[in-house]
BAMARBA-82687 format. One line per field, with one value per residue (C-alpha): residue number from 1; residue in one letter; chain; z, y, x. Coordinates in steps of 0.02 Angstrom, whole numbers, always signed. Layout:
pos c(NUM / ...)
code c(a / ...)
unit c(A / ...)
z c(Z / ...)
y c(Y / ...)
x c(X / ...)
REM end
This chain:
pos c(1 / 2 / 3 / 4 / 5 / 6 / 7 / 8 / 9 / 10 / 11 / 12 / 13 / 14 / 15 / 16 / 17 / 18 / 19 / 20 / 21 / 22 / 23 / 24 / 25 / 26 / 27 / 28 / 29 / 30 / 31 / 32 / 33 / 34 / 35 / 36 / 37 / 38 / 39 / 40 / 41 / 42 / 43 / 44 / 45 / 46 / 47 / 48 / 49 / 50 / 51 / 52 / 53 / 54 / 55 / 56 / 57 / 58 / 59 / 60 / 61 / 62 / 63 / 64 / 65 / 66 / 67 / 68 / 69 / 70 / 71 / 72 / 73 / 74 / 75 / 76 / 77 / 78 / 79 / 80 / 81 / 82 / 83 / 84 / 85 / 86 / 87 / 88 / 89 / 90 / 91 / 92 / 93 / 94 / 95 / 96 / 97 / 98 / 99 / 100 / 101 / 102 / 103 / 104 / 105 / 106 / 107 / 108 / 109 / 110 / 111 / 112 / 113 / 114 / 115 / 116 / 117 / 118 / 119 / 120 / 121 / 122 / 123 / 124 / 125 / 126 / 127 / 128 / 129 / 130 / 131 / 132 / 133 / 134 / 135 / 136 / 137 / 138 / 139 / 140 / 141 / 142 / 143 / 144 / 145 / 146 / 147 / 148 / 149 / 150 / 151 / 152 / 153 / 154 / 155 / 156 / 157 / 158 / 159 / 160 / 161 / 162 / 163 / 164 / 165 / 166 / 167 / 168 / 169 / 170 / 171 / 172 / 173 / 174 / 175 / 176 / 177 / 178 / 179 / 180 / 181 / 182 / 183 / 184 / 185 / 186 / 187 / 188 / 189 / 190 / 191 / 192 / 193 / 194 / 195 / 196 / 197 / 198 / 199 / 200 / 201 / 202 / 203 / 204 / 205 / 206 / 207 / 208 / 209 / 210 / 211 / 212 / 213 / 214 / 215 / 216 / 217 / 218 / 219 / 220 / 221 / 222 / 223 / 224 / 225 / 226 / 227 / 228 / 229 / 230 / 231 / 232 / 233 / 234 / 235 / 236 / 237 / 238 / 239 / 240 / 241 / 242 / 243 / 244 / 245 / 246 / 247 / 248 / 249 / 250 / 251 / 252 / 253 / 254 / 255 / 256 / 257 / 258 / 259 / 260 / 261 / 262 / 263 / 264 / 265 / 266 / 267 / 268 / 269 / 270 / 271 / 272 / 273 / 274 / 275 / 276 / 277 / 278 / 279 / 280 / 281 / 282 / 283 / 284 / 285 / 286 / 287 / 288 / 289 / 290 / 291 / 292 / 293 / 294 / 295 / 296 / 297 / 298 / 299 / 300 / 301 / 302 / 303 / 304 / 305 / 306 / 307 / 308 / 309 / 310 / 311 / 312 / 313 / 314 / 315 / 316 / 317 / 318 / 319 / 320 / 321 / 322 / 323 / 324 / 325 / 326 / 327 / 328 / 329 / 330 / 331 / 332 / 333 / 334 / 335 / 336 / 337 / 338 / 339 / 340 / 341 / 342 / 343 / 344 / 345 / 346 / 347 / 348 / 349 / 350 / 351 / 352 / 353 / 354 / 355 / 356 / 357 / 358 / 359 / 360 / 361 / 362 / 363 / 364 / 365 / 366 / 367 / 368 / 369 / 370 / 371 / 372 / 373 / 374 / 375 / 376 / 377 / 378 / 379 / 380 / 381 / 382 / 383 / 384 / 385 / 386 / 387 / 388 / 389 / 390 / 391 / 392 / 393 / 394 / 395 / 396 / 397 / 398 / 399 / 400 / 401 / 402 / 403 / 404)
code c(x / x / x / x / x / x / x / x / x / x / x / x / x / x / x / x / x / x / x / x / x / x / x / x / x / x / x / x / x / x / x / x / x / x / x / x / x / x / x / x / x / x / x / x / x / x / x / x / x / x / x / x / x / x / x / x / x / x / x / x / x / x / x / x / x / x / x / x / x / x / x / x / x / x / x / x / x / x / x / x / x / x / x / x / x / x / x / x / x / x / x / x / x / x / x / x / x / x / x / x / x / x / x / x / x / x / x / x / x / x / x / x / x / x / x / x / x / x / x / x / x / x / x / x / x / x / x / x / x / x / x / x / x / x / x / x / x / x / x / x / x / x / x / x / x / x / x / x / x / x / x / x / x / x / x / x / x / x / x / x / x / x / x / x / x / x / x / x / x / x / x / x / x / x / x / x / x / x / x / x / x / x / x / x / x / x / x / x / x / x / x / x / x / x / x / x / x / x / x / x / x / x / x / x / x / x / x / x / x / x / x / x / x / x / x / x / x / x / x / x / x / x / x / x / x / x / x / x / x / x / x / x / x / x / x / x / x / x / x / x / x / x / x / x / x / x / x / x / x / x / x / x / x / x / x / x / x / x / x / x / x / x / x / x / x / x / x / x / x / x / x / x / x / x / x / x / x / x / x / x / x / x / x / x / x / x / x / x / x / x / x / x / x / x / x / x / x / x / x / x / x / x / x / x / x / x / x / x / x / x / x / x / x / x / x / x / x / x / x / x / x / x / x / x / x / x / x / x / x / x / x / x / x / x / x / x / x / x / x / x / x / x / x / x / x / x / x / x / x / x / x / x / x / x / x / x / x / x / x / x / x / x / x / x / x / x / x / x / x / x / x / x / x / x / x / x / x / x / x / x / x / x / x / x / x / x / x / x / x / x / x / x / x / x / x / x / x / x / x / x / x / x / x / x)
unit c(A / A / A / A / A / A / A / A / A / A / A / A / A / A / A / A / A / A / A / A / A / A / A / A / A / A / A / A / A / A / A / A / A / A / A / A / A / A / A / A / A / A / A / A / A / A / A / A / A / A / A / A / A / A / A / A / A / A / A / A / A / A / A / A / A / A / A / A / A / A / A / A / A / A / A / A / A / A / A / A / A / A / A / A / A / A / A / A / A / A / A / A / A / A / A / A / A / A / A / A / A / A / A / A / A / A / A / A / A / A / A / A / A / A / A / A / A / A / A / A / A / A / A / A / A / A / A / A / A / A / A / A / A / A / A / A / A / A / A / A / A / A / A / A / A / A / A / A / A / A / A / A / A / A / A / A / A / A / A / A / A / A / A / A / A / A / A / A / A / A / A / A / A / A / A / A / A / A / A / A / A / A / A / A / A / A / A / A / A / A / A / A / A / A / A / A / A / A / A / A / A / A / A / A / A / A / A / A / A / A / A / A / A / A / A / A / A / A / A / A / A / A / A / A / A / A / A / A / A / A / A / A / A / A / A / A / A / A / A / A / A / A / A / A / A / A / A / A / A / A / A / A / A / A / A / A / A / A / A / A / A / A / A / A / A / A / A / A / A / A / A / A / A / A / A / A / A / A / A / A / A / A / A / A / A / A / A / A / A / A / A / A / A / A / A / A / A / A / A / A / A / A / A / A / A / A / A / A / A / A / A / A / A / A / A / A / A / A / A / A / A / A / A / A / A / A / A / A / A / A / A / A / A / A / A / A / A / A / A / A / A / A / A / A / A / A / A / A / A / A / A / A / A / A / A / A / A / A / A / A / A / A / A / A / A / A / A / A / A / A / A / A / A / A / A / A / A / A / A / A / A / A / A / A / A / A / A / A / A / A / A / A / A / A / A / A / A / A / A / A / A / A / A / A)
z c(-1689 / -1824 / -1782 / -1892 / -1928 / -1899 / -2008 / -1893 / -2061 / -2160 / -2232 / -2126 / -2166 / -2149 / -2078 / -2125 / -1955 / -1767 / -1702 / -1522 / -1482 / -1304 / -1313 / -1345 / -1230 / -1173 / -1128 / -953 / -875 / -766 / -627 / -649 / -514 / -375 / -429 / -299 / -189 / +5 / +65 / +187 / +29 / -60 / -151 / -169 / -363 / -458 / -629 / -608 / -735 / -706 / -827 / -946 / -966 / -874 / -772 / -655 / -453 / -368 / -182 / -203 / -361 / -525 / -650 / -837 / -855 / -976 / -1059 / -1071 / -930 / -998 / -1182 / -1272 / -1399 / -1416 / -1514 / -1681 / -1674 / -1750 / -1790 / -1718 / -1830 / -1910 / -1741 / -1687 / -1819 / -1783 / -1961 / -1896 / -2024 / -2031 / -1815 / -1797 / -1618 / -1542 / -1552 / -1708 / -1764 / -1701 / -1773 / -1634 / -1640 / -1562 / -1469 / -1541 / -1454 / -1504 / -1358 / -1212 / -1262 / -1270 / -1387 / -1509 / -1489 / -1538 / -1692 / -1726 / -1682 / -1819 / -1946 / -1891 / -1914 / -1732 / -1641 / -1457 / -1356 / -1172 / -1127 / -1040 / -967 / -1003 / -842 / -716 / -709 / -636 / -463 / -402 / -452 / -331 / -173 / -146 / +23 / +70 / +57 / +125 / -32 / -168 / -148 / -109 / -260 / -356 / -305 / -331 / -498 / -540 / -477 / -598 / -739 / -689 / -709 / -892 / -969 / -865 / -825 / -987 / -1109 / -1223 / -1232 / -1325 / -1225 / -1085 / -971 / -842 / -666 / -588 / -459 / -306 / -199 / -74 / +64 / +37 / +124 / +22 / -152 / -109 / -80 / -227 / -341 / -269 / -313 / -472 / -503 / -425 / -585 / -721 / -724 / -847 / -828 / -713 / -722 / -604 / -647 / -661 / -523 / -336 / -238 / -100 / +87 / +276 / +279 / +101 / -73 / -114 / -247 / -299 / -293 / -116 / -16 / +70 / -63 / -102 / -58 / -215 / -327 / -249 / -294 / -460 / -507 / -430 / -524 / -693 / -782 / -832 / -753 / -878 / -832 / -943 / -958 / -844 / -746 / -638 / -549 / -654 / -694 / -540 / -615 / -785 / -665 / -547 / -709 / -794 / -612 / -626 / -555 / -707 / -719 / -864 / -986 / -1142 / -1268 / -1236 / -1287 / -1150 / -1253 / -1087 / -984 / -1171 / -1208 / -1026 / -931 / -1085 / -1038 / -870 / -779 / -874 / -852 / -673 / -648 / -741 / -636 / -492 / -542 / -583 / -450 / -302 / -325 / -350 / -541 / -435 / -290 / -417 / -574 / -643 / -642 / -816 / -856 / -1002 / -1041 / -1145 / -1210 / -1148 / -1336 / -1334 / -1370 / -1200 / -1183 / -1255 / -1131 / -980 / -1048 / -1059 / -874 / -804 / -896 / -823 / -640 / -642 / -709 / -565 / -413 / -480 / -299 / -267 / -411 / -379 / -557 / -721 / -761 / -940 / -934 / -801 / -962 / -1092 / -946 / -884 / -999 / -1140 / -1221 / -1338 / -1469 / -1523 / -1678 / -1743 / -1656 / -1730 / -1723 / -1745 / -1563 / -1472 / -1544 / -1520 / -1348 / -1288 / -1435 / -1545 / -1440 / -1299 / -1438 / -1426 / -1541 / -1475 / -1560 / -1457 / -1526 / -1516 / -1456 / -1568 / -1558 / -1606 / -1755 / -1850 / -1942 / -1805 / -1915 / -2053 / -1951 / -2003 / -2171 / -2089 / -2014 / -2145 / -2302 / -2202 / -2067 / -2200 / -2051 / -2134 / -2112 / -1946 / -1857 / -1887 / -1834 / -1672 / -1671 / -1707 / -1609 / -1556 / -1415 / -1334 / -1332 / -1264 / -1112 / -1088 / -1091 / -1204)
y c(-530 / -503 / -381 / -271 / -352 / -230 / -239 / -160 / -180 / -53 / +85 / +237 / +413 / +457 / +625 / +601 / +675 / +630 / +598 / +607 / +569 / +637 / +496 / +345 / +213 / +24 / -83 / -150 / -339 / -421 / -400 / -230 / -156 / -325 / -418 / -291 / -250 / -286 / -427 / -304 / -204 / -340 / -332 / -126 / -153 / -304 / -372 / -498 / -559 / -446 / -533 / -625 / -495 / -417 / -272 / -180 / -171 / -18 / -29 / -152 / -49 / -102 / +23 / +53 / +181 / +64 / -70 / -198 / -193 / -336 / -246 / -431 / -289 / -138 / +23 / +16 / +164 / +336 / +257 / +402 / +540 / +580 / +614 / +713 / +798 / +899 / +814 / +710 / +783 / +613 / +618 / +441 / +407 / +371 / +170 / +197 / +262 / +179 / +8 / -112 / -231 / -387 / -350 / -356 / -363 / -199 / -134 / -230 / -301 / -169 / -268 / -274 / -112 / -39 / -140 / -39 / +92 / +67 / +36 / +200 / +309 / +377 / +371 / +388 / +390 / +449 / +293 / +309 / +187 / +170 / +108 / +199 / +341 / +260 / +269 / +422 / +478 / +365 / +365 / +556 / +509 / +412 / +467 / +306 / +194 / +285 / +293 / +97 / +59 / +184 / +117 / -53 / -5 / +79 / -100 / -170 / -57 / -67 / -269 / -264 / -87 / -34 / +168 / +169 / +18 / +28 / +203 / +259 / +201 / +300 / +245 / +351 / +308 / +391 / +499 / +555 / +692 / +657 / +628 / +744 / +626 / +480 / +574 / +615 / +417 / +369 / +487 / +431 / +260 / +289 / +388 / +251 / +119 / +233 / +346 / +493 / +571 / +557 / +565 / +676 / +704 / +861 / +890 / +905 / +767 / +668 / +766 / +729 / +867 / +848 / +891 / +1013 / +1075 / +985 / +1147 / +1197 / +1225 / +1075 / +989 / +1075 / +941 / +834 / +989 / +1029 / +836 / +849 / +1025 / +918 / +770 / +875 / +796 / +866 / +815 / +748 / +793 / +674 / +691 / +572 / +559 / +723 / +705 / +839 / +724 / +790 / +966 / +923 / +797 / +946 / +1024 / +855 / +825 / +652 / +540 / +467 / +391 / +449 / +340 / +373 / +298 / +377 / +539 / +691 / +861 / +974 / +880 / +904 / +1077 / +1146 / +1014 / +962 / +1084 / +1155 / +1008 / +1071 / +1254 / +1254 / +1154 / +1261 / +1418 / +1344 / +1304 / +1460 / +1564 / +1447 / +1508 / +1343 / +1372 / +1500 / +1439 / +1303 / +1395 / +1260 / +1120 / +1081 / +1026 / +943 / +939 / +788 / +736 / +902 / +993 / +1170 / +1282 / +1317 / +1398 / +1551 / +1602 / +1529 / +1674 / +1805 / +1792 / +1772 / +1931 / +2005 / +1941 / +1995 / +2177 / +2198 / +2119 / +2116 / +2108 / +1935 / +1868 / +1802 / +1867 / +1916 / +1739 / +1747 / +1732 / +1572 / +1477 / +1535 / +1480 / +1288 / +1259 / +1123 / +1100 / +950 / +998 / +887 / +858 / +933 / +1105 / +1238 / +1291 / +1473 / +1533 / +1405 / +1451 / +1636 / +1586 / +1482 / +1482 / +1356 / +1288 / +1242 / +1135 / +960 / +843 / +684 / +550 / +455 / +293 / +159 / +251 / +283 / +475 / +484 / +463 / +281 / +347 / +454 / +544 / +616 / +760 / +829 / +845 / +948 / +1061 / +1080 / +1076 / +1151 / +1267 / +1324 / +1300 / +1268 / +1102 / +1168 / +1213 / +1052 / +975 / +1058 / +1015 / +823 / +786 / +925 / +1017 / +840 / +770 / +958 / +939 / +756 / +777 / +619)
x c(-893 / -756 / -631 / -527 / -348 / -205 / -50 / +90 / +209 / +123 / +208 / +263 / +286 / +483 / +527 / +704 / +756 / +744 / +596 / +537 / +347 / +300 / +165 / +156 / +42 / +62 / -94 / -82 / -113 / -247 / -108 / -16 / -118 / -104 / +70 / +168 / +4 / +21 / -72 / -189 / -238 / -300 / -474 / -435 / -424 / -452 / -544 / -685 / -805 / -972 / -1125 / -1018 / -886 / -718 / -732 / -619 / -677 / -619 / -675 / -815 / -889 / -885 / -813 / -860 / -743 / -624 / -733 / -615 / -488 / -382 / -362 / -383 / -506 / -448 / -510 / -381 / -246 / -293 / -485 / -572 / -486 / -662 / -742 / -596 / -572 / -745 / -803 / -926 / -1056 / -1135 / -1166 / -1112 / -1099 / -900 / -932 / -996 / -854 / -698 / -629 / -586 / -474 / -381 / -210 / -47 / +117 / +167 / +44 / +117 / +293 / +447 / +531 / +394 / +379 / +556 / +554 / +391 / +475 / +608 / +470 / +386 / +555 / +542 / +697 / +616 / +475 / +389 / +290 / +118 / +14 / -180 / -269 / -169 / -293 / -413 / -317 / -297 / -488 / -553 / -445 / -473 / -530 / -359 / -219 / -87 / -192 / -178 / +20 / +18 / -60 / +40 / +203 / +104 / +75 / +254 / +327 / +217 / +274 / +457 / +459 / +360 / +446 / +591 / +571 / +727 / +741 / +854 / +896 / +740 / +562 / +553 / +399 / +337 / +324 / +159 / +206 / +67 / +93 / -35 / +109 / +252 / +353 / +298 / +311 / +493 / +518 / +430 / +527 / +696 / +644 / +577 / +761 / +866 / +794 / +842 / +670 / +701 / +532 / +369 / +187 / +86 / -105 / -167 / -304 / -301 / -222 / -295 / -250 / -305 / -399 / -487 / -421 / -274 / -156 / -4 / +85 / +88 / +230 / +211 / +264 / +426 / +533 / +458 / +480 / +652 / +686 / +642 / +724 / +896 / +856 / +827 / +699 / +530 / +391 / +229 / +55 / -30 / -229 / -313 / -475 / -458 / -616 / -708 / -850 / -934 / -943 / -1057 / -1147 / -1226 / -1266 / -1346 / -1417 / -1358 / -1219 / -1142 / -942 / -872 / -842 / -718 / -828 / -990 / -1033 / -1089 / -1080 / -1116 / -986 / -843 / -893 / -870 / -742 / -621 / -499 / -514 / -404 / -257 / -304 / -328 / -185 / -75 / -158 / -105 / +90 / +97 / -4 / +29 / +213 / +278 / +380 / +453 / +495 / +577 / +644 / +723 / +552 / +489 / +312 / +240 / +90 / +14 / -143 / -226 / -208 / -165 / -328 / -337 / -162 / -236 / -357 / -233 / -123 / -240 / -317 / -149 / -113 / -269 / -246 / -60 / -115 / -226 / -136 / +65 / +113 / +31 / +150 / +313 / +368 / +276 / +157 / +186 / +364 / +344 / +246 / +386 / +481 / +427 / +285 / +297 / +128 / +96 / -36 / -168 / -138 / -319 / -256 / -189 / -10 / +17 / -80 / +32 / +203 / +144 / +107 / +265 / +366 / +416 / +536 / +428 / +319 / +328 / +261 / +126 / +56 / -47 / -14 / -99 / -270 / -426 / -419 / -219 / -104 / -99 / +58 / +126 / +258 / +154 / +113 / +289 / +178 / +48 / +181 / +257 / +145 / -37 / +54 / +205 / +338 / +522 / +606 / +724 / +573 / +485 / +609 / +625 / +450 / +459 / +617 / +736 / +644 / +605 / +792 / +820 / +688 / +742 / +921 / +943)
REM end
């Protein structure tokens, strides 16, 4: 098969001020799961060829849910803009669509990457891994594994990225708050190598006693860590078991799988990890219990922040005395919200405010930004903002929440 070539020296759009993408991604290795995993976990997670080609095993079962674990091919960045875009007139299925692509080192080597960096005009970055959310998904049932092989992983991540290289490429060490104990451990860790943000994944975490919020009081030593630590925390899209949801509906049992298309399981699951996760920070009490946390949220787009807004309004209207304070003013509070860059602007800056706006690229995925920085254009020239504000947009309110 011939794959598309990728020139990483094309030309870039230039902002002409600081720019600070919430999201950028690096492409893991065959051993970023087992280089740091303890001998008596061995066999959890691993990649072994499956009829001809390489597939992760996760507890015995093979897993389609990335095609090609080891990212030799990869979907070329910003490829799937026509599907995402909602201009799909042509209804060209998602493979049919995207461009893919051999690996460059740009997606796995930090140096590469900050001289792409320079060529891209953007001054900094939040750093996300790829394959990491296949973890937590399937170790719901236990609870001491899935921090192993998180730690594992952020071990992993540490050794190839550093948690702050160079200043500007700020990786995120995964953070699991099935063990209060053990999230407090891993965070001090994380903190002690230089980590200026975390990732936690919205959804339920794993428990003893079955699935539970993130937000519960139990875990108010992490959240009292991180409001002392003061950085934000990033809850990055990821695999938040929701699957099972559209599958009672389909009546069927299906993994799902980012390149195949399932309209009942987009139309009603896209958005309700973020939403109920956001519910829950704010009606579990937790953003007020901890006034001074800071969430991000990335890769989850923003046309859900509407209705989040309106039933908290609702709920708070009808029960005020459940609320530790008025729910609204928690979002304009803690809430960041990275856009997708097909949403609109206005109801999210009406929502949060512009300040609370951050600005995410994606790169190098399919459904991002190929040239992450002409979105300043949009901004500017499609949504009419002024040059300060897209700026704020772009860079400011990111250096602001990051404290770099």
């Amino acid at each position: 098969m011939e794959y598309t070539p990728y020139a990483p020296d094309m030309s870039f759009s230039d902002f002409d001020h600081p720019v600070f993408d919430c999201d950028f991604h690096f492409y893991e290795e065959a051993d970023s799961f087992t280089r740091y995993l303890p001998e008596q976990y061995h066999g959890l997670v691993r990649i072994a060829d499956v009829d001809g080609r390489r597939k992760m095993i996760i507890r015995g079962r093979v897993s389609d849910y990335i095609p090609n674990p080891t990212f030799e091919v990869v979907a070329e960045p910003g490829s799937a803009a026509e599907y995402f875009s909602g201009r799909n007139t042509a209804g060209k299925s998602y493979r049919e669509i995207v461009r893919p692509m051999r690996a460059i080192p740009e997606f796995t080597d930090p140096d590469a990457r900050l001289a792409l960096m320079d060529r891209m005009h953007i001054d900094a970055i939040v750093n996300f891994p790829t394959l990491a959310s296949l973890i937590e998904v399937n170790f719901m049932d236990d609870p001491v594994a899935t921090q192993v092989l998180v730690h594992a992983f952020n071990q992993w991540m540490h050794d190839e990225w550093g948690f702050d290289h160079e200043g500007r490429i700020f990786s995120t060490p995964v953070m699991n708050l099935a063990d209060p104990a053990g999230a407090v451990a891993e965070l001090e860790w994380a903190l002690e190598r230089g980590a200026r943000t975390v990732l936690v994944r919205p959804g339920p975490v794993a428990g003893h006693r079955g699935p539970r919020s993130p937000f519960l009081a139990d875990n108010d030593p992490f959240w009292s860590a991180v409001e002392e630590a003061r950085i934000p925390v990033m809850l990055h899209a990821s695999d938040s078991g929701y699957q099972r949801f559209a599958n009672e509906w389909n009546g069927s049992s299906l993994e799902m799988r980012p390149f195949e298309q399932h309209p009942f399981y987009s139309v009603s699951q896209a958005h309700r990890p973020i939403m109920d996760t956001i519910f829950s920070a704010v009606i579990h009490g937790m953003l007020s219990r901890h006034p001074g946390v800071r969430l991000g949220t990335i890769e989850c787009g923003s046309v859900w922040i509407g209705r989040v807004v309106q039933d908290l309004t609702d709920g708070y209207g009808k029960m005020p005395h459940l609320f530790d304070e008025d729910p609204v003013e928690t979002l304009r509070r803690a809430l960041y919200v990275a856009p997708f860059w097909e949403d609109d602007l206005e109801p999210l800056i009406d929502a949060i405010g512009l300040d609370h706006v951050l600005f995410n690229s994606d790169w190098p995925h399919p459904e991002g930004l190929a040239d992450p920085v002409e979105y300043a254009v949009y901004a500017r020239d499609e949504v009419g903002l002024d040059d300060d504000d897209v700026a704020r947009i772009m860079g400011a309110n990111m250096f602001e929440l990051m404290g770099v």
